[in-house]
Each structure stands twice: as structure tokens, then as C-alpha cells.
C-alpha positions as CSV (number, residue, x, y, z in Angstrom):
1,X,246.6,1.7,-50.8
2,X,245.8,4.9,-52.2
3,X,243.6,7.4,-51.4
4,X,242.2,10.4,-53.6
5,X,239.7,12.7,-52.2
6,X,236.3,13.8,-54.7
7,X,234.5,16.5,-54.1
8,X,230.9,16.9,-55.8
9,X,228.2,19.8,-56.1
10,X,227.2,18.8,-52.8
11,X,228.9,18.9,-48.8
12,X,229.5,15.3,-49.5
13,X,233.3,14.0,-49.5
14,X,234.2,10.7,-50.4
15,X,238.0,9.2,-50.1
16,X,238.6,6.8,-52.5
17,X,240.9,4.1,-52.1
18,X,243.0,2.2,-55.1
19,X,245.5,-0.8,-54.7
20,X,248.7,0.2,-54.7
21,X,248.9,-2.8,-56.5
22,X,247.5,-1.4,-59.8
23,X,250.9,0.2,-61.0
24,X,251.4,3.9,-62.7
25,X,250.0,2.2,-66.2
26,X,246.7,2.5,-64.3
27,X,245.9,-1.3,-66.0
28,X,242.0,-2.6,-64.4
29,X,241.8,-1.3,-61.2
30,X,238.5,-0.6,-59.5
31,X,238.2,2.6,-56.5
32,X,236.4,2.0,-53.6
33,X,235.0,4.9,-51.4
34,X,232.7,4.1,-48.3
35,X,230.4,6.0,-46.7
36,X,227.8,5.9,-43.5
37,X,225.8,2.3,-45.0
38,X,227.3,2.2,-48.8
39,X,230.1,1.2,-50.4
40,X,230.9,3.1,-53.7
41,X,233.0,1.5,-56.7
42,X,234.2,3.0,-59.7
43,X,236.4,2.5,-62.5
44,X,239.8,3.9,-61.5
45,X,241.0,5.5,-65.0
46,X,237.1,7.0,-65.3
47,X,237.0,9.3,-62.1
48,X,234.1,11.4,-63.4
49,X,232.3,8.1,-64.8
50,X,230.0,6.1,-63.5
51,X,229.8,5.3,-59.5
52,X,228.1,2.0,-58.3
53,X,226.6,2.3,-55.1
54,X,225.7,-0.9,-52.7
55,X,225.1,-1.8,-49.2
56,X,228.1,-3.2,-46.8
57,X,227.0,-6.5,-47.0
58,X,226.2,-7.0,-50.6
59,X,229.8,-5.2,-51.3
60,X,231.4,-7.4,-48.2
61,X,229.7,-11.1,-50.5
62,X,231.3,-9.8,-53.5
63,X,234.7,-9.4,-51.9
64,X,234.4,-12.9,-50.2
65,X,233.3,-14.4,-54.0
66,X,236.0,-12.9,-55.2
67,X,238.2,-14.1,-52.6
68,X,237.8,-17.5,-53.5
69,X,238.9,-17.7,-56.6
């Protein structure tokens, strides 16, 4: 896994972590960063796009879904 630190306007830092399964082509990877109670996700070839934001358990039944199949 990779890891690249964002910085924003604010005192906030979040680490976000790629596959290192998604290759130098970049290809369809998502980012995940986590914070205290939310899990951000973002596209990983759009670092300035946009962010979704969700709870640790919503983000931990997606991952479980996803799992699955």
C-alpha cells in the first residue's frame, strides 16, 4: 500500500492510502484516508477532486459487499 500525505487550508492531515496493486498506469483505483469516525475515498488520478466522506461502518459494509463478489 501506498501512502501520500494531503495537506488542506486547514491543520487537518490526511494519509491516503492506494493499492499497490493499481500499477504506475494509475488504471481505477480509489484512495482511502481515515480519520477520528470517517473514512474518506477519492478517485486516485483526481487528488484535488472530489472526497467522499462516510462513517466506519457504512465504509466497513461496502468493503464486506465488495468482498463478496
Amino acid at each position: 500500500m501506498n501512502v501520500h500525505v494531503t495537506t488542506g487550508g486547514s491543520d487537518t492531515e490526511l494519509h491516503w492510502h492506494k493499492s499497490s496493486h493499481s500499477g504506475a498506469e494509475g488504471g481505477n483505483c480509489l484512495e482511502v484516508a481515515t480519520s477520528p469516525g470517517t473514512v474518506h475515498v477519492r478517485d486516485s488520478k483526481q487528488h484535488t477532486g472530489p472526497t467522499l466522506t462516510l462513517a466506519p461502518d457504512a465504509w466497513a459494509a461496502f468493503v464486506a459487499e465488495a468482498a463478496r463478489d
